[in-house]
VOPAGU-2260 file (C-alpha; in pm, 1 decimal, decimal comma):
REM VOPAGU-2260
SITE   aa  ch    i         X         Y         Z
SITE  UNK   A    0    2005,0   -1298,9    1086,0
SITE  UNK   A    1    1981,8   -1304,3     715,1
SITE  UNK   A    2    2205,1   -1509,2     540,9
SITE  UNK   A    3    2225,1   -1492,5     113,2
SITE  UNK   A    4    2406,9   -1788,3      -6,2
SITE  UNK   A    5    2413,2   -1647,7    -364,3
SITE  UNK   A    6    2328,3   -1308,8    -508,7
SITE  UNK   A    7    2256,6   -1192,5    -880,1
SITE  UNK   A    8    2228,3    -894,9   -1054,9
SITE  UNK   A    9    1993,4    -941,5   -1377,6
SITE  UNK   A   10    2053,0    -754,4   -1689,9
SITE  UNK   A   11    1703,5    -740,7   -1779,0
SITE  UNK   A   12    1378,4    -791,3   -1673,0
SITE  UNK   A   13    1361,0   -1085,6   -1866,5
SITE  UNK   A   14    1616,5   -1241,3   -1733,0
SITE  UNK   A   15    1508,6   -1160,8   -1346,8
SITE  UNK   A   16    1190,5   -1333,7   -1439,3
SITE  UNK   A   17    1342,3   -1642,4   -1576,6
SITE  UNK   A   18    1525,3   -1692,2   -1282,7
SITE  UNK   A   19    1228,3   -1668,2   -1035,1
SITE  UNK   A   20    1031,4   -1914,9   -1239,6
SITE  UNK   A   21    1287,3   -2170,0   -1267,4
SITE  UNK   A   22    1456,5   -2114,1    -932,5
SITE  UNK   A   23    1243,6   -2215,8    -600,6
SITE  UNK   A   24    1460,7   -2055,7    -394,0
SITE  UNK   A   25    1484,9   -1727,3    -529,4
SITE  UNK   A   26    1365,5   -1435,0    -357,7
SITE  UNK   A   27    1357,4   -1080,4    -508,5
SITE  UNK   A   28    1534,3    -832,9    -342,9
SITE  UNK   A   29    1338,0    -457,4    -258,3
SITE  UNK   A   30    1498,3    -232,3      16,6
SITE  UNK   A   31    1533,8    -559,9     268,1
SITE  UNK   A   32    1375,0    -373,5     498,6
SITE  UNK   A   33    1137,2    -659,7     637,8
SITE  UNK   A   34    1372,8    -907,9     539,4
SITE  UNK   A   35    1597,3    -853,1     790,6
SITE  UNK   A   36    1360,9    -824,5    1065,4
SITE  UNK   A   37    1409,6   -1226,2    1126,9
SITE  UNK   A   38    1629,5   -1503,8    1043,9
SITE  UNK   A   39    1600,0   -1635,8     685,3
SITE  UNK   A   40    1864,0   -1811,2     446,9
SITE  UNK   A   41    1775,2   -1777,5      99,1
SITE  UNK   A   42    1949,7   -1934,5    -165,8
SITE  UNK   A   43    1923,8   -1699,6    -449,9
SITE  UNK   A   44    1858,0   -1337,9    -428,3
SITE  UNK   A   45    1740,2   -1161,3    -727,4
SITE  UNK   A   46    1866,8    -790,8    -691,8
SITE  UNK   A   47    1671,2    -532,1    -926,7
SITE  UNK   A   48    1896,5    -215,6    -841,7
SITE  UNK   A   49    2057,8    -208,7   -1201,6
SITE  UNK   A   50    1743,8    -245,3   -1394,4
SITE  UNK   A   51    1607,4     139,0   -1391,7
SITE  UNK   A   52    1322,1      73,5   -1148,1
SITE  UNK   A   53    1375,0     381,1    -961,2
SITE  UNK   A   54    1205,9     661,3   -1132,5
SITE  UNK   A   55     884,0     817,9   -1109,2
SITE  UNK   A   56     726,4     903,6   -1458,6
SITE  UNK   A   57     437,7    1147,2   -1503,5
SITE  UNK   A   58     253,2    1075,4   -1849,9
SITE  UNK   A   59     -79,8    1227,5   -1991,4
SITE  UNK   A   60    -329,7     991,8   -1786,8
SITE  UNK   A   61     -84,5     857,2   -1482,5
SITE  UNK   A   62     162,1     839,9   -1238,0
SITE  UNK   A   63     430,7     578,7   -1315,2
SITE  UNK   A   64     636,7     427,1   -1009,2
SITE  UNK   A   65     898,3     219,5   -1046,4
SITE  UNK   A   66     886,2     -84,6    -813,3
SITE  UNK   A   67    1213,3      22,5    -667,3
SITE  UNK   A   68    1110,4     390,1    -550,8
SITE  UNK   A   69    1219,0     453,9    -192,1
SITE  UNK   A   70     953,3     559,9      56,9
SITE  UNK   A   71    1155,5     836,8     123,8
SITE  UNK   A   72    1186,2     937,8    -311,8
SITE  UNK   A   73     782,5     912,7    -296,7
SITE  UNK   A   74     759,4    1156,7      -1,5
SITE  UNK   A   75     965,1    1416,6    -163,7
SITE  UNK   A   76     853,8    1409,4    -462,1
SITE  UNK   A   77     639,8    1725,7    -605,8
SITE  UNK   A   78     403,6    1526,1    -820,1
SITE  UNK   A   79     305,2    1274,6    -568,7
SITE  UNK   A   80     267,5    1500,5    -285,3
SITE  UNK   A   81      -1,9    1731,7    -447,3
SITE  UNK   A   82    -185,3    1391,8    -602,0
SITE  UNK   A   83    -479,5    1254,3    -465,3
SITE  UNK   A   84    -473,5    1541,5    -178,7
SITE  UNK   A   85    -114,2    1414,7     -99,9
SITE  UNK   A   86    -289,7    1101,4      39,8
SITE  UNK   A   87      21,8     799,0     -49,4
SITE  UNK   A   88     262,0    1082,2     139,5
SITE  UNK   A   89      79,8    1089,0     452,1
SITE  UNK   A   90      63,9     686,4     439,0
SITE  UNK   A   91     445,8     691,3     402,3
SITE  UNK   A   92     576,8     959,8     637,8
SITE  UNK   A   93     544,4     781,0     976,4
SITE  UNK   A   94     720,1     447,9     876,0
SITE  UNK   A   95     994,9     456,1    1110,1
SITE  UNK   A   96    1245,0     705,8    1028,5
SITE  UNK   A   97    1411,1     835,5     715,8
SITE  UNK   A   98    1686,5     598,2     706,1
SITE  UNK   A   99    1471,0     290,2     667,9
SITE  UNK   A  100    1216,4     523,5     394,3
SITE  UNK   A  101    1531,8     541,6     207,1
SITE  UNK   A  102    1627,7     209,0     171,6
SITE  UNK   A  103    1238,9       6,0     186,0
SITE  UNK   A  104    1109,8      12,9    -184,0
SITE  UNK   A  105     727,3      76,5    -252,4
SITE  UNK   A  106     771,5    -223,0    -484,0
SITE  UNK   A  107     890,9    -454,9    -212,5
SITE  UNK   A  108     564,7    -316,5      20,1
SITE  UNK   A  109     345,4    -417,3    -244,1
SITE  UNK   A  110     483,4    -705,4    -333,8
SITE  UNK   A  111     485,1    -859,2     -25,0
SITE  UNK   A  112      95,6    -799,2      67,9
SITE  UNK   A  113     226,5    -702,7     376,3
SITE  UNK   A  114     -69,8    -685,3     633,0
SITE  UNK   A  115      54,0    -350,8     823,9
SITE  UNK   A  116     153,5    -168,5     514,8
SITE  UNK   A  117      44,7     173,3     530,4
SITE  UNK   A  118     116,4     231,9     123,7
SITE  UNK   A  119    -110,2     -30,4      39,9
SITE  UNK   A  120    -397,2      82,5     247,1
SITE  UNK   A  121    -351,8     413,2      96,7
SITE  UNK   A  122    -287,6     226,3    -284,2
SITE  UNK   A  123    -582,9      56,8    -273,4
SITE  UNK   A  124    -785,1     384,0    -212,3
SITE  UNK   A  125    -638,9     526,2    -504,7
SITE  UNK   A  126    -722,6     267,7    -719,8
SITE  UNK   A  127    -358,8     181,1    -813,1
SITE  UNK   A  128    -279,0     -87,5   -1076,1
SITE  UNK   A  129     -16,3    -304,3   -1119,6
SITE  UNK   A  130     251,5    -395,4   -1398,5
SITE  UNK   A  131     443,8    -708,4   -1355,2
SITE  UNK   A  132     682,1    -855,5   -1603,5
SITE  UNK   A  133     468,4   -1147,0   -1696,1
SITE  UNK   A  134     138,4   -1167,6   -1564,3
SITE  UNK   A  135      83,0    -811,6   -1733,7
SITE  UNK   A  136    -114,7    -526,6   -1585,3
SITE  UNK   A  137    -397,3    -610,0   -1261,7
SITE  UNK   A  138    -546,5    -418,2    -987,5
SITE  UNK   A  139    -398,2    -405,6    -640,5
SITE  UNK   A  140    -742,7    -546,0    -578,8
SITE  UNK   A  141    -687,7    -868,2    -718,5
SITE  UNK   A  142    -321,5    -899,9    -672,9
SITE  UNK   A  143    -379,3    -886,8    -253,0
SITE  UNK   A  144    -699,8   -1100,3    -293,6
SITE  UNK   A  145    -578,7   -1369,0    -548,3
SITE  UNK   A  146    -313,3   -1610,1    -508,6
SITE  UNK   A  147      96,4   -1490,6    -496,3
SITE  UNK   A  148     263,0   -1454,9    -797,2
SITE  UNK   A  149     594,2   -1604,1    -905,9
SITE  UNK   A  150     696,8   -1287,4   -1096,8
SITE  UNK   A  151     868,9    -933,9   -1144,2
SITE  UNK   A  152     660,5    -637,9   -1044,1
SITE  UNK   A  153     812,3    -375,3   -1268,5
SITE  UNK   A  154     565,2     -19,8   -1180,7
SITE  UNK   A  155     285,9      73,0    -995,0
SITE  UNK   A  156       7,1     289,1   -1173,2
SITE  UNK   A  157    -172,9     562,8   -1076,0
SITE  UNK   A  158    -478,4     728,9   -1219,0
SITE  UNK   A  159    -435,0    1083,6   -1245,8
SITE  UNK   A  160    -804,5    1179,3   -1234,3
SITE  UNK   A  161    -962,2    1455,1    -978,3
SITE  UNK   A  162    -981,8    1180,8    -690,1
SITE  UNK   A  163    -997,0    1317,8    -284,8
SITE  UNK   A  164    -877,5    1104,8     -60,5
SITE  UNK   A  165    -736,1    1130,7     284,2
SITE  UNK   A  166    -536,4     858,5     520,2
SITE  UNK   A  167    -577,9     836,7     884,9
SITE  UNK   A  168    -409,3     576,4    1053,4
SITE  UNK   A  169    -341,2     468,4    1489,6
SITE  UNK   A  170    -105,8     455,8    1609,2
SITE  UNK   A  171     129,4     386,8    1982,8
SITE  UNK   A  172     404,5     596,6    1909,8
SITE  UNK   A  173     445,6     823,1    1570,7
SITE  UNK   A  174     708,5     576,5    1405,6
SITE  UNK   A  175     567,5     281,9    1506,0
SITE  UNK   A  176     359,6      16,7    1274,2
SITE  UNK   A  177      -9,8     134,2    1290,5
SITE  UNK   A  178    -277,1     -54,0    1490,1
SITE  UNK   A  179    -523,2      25,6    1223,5
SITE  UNK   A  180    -485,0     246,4     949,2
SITE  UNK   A  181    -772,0     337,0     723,4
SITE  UNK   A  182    -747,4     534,9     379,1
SITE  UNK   A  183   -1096,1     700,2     176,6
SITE  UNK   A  184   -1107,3     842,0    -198,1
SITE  UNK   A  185   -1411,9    1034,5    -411,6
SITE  UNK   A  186   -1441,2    1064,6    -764,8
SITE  UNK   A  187   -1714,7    1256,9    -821,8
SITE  UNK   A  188   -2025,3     991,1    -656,7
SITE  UNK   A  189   -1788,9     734,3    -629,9
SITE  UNK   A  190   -1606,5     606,8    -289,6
SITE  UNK   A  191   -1332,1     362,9    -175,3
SITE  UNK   A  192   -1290,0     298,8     193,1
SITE  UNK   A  193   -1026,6      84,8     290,9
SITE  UNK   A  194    -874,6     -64,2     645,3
SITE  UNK   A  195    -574,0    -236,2     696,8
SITE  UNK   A  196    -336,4    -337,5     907,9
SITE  UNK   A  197    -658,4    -510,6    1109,3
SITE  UNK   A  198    -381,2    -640,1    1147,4
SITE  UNK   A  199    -481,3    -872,5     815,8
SITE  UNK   A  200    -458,2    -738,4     469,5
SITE  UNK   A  201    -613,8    -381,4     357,4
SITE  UNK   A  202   -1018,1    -456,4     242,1
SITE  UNK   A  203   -1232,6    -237,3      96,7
SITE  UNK   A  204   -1546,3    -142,8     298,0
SITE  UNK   A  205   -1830,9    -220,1      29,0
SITE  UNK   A  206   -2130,8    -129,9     298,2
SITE  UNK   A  207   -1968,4     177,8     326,0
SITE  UNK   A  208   -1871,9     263,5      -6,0
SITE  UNK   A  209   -2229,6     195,9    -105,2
SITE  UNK   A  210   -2392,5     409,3     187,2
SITE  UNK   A  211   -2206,1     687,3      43,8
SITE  UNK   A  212   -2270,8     604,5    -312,8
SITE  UNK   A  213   -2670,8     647,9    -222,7
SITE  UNK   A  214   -2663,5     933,7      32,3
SITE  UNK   A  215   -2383,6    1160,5     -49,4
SITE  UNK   A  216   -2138,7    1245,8     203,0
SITE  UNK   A  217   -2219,6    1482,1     497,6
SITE  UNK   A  218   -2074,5    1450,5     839,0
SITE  UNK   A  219   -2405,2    1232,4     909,5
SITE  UNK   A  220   -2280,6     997,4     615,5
SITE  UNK   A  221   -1941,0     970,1     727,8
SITE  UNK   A  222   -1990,1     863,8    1101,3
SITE  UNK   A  223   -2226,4     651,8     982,7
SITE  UNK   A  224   -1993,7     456,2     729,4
SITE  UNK   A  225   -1748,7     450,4    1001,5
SITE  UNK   A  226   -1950,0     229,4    1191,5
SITE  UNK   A  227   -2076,9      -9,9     912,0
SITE  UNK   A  228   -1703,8      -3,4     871,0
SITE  UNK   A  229   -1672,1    -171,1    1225,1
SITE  UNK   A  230   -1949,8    -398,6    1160,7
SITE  UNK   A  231   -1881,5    -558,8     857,3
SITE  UNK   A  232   -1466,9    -607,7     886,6
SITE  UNK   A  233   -1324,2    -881,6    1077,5
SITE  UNK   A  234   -1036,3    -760,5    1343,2
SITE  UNK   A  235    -719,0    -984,2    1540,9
SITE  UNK   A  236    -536,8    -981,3    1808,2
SITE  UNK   A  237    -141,5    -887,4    1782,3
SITE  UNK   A  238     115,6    -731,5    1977,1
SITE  UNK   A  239     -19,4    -420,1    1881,8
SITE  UNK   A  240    -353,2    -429,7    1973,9
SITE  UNK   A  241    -649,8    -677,4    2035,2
SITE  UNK   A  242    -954,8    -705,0    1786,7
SITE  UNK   A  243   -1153,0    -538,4    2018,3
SITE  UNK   A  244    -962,9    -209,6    2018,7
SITE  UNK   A  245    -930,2    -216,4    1667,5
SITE  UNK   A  246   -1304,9    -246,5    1631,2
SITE  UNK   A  247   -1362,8      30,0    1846,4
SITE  UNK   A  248   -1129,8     289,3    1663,9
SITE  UNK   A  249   -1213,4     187,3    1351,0
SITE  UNK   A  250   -1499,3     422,0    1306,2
SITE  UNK   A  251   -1384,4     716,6    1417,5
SITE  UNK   A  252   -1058,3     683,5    1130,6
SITE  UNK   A  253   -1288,9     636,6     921,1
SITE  UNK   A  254   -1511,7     912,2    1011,1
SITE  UNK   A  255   -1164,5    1121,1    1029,0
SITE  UNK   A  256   -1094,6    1062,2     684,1
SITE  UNK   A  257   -1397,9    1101,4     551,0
SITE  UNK   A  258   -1455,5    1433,8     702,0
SITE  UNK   A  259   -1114,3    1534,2     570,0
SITE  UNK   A  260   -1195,7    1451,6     179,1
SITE  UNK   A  261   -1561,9    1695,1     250,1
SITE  UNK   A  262   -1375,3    1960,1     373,4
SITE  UNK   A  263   -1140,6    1923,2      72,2
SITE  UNK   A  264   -1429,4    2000,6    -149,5
């Protein structure tokens, strides 16, 4: 059960920051949608809802998402869903149902470096950055590879260049969490393969990305960075699967997805 002792409502952004960095027990508020999968009382709950965060903005160079864009606003929206060969939509559309996309914030996925998030998977791919109210701009990179931040993410960024990309992902039943999900992108010689949900955090595949970079990619190319995928990513055990399995599918998602961005060309 989730229990708030005491809720606010900032009036700015400055003002929801100040209270994160001074308060311990403050938690910032996305769609809840995690959150209220277990029991947790939390002092102080920062709620962003009033602050504007929930518009997508299209400017000469990118793709602007506010942190608190719904899952389900990203899927239907004509912009995104034509970007990067409609790539963050397919990551997206299988989370659960549309009730919970319409409430769980894209902010609040990032945010919270969750392991099984699809979007992030999919993000990384893309090459997404990230605006937060005081640490500035970073890469989704560094943000899921660096230590947590006390702070406000405010937008996520995303280049609008000519990038391919595709997302595959496993999984039990078509709603459920994935087992393994795996996202690809091309800009002209350049690649980004990424796994998640292993079930750690989403990692680029740098043997892969590099095997590509050299030889170009044919359906040779792509099985065979499907299974330097497998080789060089470590894989657990959960509910969902062991570390085996996930080392076994691994290649052919990537393969999948792969094959999916060369027949795109």
């Amino acid at each position: 059960m989730l229990e708030i002792e005491n809720i606010i409502f900032p009036e700015s952004l400055g003002d929801a920051l100040a209270t994160v960095e001074t308060d311990p027990g403050a938690v910032v508020l996305g769609g809840c949608g995690y959150l209220r999968l277990g029991s947790r009382k939390i002092a102080t709950a920062v709620d962003l809802s009033k602050l504007g965060l929930d518009t997508i903005t299209e400017t000469e160079h990118s793709y602007e998402i506010g942190a608190m864009v719904s899952l389900r606003t990203l899927e239907t929206d004509s912009c995104i869903n034509v970007f990067a060969s409609g790539a963050l939509v397919r990551a997206v559309e299988n989370i659960v149902g549309i009730q919970l996309r319409t409430c769980v914030t894209l902010g609040g996925s990032v945010a919270g470096r969750y392991p099984f998030s699809d979007p992030i998977t999919a993000l990384l791919a893309i090459d997404a950055q990230l605006v937060f109210q005081g640490a500035g701009r970073i890469s989704l990179q560094d943000y899921l590879t660096g230590k947590g931040l006390r702070d406000i993410l405010v937008k996520i960024i995303l280049p609008k260049d000519e990038r391919v990309a595709a997302f595959t992902s496993m999984r039990k039943s078509t709603t459920d969490y994935a087992v393994l999900n795996c996202a690809v992108a091309r800009v002209g010689t350049d690649f980004r393969v990424v796994v998640g949900s292993r079930p750690s955090r989403a990692i680029r595949v740098e043997a892969a990305e590099k095997h590509l970079a050299a030889n170009g990619l044919t359906r040779e190319t792509a099985e065979q960075a499907g299974l330097l995928a497998a080789e060089n990513l470590s894989f657990g055990d959960n509910p969902r699967g062991s570390g085996e399995y996930r080392r076994k599918i691994c290649p052919v998602l990537v393969k999948r997805a792969l094959i999916e961005v060369l027949d795109a060309a």
